[in-house]
Backbone bond lengths (Angstrom), bond angles and torsions (degrees), N, CA, C in turn:
res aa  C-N    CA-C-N  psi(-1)  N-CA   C-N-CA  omega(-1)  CA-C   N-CA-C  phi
1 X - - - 1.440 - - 1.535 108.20 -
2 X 1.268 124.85 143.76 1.535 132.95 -160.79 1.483 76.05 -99.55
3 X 1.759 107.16 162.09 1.207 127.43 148.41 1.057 121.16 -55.89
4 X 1.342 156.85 21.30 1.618 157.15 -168.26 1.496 87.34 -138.46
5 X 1.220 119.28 -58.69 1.317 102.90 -170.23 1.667 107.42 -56.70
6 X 1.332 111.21 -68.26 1.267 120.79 164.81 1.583 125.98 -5.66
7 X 1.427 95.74 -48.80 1.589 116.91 -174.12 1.621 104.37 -64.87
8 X 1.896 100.79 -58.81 1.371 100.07 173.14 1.336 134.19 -82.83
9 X 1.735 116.20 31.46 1.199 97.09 167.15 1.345 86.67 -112.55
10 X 1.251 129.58 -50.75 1.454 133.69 149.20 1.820 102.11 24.02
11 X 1.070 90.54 -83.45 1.655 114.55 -174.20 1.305 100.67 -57.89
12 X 1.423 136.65 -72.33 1.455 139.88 -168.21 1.782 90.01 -48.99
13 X 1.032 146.73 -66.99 1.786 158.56 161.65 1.935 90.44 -4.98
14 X 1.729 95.93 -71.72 1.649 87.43 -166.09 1.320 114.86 -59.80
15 X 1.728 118.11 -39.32 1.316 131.66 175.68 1.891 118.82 -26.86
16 X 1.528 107.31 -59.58 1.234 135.51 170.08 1.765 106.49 -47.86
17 X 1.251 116.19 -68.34 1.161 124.11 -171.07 1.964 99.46 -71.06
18 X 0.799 113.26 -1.29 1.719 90.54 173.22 1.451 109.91 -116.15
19 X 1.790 102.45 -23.28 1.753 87.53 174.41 1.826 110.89 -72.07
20 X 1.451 98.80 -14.08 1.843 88.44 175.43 1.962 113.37 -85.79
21 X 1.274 88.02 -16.13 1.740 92.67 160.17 1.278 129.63 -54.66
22 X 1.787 96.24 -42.54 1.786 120.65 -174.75 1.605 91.97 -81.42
23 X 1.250 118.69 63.76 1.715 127.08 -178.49 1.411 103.85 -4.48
24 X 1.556 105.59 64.03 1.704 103.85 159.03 1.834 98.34 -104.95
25 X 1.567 101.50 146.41 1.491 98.27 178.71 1.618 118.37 -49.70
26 X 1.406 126.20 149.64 1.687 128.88 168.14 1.027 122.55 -24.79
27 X 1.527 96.01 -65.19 1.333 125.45 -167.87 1.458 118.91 -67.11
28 X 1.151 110.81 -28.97 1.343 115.60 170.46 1.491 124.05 -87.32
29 X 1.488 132.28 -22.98 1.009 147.04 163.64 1.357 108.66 -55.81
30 X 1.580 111.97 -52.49 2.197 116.70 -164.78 1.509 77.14 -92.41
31 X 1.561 157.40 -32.88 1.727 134.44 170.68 1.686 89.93 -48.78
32 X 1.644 122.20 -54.98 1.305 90.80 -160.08 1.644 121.67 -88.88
33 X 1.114 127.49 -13.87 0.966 141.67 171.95 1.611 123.46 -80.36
34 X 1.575 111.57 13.58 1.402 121.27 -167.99 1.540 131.04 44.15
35 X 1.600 126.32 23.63 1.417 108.62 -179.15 1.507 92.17 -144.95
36 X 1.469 106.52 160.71 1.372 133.48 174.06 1.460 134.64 -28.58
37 X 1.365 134.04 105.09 1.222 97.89 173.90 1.328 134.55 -75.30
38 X 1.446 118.65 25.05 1.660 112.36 151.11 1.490 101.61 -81.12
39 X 1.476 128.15 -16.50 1.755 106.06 -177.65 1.606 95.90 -83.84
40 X 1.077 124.20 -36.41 1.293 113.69 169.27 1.220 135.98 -21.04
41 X 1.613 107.27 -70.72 1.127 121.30 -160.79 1.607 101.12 -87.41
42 X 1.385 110.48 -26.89 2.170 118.58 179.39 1.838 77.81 -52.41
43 X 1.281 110.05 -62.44 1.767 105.04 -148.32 1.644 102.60 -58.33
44 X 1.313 123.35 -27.17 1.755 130.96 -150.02 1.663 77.61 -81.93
45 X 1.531 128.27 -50.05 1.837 129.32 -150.74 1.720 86.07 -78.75
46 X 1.359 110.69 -33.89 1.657 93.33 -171.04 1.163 107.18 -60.23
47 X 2.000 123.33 -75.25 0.673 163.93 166.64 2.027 107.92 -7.33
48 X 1.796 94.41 -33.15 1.617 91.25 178.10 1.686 110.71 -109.00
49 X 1.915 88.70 4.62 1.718 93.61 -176.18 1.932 79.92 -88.54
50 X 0.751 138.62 -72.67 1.964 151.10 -105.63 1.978 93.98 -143.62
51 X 1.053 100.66 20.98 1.725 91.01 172.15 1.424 118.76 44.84
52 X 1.236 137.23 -149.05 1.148 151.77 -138.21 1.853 89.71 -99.69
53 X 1.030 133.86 14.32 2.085 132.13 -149.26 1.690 68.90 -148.57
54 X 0.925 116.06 -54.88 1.752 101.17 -164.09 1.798 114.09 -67.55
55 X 1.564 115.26 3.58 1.640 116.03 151.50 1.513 114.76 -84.26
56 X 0.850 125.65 -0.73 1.561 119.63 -168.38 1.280 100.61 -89.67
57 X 1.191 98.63 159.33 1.919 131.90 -176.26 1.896 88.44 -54.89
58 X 1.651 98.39 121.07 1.642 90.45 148.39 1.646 127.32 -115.98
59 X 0.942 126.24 166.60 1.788 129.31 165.88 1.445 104.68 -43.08
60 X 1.388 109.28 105.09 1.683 92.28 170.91 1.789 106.88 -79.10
61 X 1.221 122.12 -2.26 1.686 115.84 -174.69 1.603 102.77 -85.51
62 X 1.487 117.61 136.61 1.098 105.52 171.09 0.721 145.19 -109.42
63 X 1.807 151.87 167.36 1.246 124.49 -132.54 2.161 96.53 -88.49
64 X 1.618 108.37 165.56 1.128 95.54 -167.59 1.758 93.75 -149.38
65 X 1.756 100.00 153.34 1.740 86.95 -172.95 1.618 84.24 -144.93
66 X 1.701 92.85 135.76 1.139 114.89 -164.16 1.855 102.17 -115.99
67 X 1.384 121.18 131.13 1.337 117.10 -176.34 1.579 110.40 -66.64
68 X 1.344 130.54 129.29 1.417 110.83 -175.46 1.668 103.85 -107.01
69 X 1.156 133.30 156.16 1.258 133.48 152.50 1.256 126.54 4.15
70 X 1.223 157.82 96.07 1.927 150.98 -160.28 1.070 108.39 36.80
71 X 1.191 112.20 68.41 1.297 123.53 166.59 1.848 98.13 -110.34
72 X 1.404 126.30 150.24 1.331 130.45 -153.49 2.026 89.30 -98.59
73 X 0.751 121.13 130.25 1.489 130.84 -171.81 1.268 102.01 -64.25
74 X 1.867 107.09 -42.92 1.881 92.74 -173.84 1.518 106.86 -82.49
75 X 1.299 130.18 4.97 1.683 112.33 164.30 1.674 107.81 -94.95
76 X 1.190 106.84 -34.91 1.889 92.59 155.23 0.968 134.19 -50.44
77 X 1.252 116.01 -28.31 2.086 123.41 -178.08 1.181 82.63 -78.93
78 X 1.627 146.34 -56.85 1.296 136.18 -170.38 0.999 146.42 -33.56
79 X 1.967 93.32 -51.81 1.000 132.35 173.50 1.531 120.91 -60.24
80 X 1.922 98.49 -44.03 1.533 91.79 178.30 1.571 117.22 -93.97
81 X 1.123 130.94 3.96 0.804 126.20 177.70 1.769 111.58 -77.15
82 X 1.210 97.82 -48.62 1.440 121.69 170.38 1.691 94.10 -39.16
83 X 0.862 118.80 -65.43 1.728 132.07 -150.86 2.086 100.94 -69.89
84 X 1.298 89.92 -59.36 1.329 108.74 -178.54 1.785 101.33 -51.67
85 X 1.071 122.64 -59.10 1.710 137.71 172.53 1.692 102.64 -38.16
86 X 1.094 125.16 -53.40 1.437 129.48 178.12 1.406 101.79 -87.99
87 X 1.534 147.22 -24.69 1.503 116.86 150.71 1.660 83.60 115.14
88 X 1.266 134.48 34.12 1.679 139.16 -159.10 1.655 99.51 -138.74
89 X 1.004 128.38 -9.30 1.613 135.87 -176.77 1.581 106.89 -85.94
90 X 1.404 111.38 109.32 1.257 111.05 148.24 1.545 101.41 -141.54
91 X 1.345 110.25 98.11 1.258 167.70 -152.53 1.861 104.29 -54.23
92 X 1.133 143.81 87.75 1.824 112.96 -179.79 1.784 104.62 -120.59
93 X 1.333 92.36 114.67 1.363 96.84 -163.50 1.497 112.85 -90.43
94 X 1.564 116.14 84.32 1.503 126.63 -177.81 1.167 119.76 -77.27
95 X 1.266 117.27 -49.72 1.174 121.47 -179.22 1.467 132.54 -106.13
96 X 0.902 96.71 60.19 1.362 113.08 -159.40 1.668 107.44 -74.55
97 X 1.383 119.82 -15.31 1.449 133.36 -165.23 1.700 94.52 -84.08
98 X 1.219 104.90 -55.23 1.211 90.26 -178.87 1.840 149.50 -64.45
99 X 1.311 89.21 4.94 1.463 108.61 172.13 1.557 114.08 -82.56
100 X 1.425 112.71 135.93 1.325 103.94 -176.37 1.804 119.03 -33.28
101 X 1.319 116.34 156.22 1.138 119.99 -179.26 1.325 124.37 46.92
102 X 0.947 109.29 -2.42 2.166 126.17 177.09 1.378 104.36 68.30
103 X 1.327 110.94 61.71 1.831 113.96 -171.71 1.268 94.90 -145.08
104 X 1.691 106.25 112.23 1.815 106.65 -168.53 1.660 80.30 -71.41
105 X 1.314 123.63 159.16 1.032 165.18 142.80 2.095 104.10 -22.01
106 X 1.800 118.32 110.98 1.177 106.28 -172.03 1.777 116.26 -88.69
């Protein structure tokens, strides 16, 4: 998706959220505006978490950390802990041999 597009859905996002501001019912706003009121209300919780950036398109894939070849075990525990703490770990433990003693990291 280009930044322009981005921009204009961006905008169509705030559009939605202010005519239900202008106390028109939900339901009648996403009938006219064609979408869900679960996208509604996802965009209204972002939107009051992250301002005007919290309507935008996110990555639905999530981020993922893979052990590579000599890689030092205690910056992987670091790493996942770090990762895991912010809620971004989904974890694929390949290489697990290559860590000293062949013991992925607990």
């Amino acid at each position: 998706m280009t930044k322009g597009e981005q921009a204009r859905l961006t905008a169509s996002r705030l559009k939605v959220l202010q005519q239900a501001a202008n106390h028109q019912k939900v339901a009648r706003v996403c009938r006219r505006f064609g979408i869900s009121r679960k996208s509604f209300y996802k965009w209204k919780r972002r939107h009051a978490e992250h301002g005007d950036a919290g309507v935008c398109d996110r990555h639905a894939r999530r981020h993922v950390v893979i052990a590579l070849p000599g890689c030092e075990c205690a910056v992987m525990k670091q790493e996942i802990a770090a990762r895991t703490a912010a809620g971004l770990l989904q974890c694929l433990q390949l290489s697990w041999r290559s860590c000293p003693g062949g013991q992925w990291p607990q």
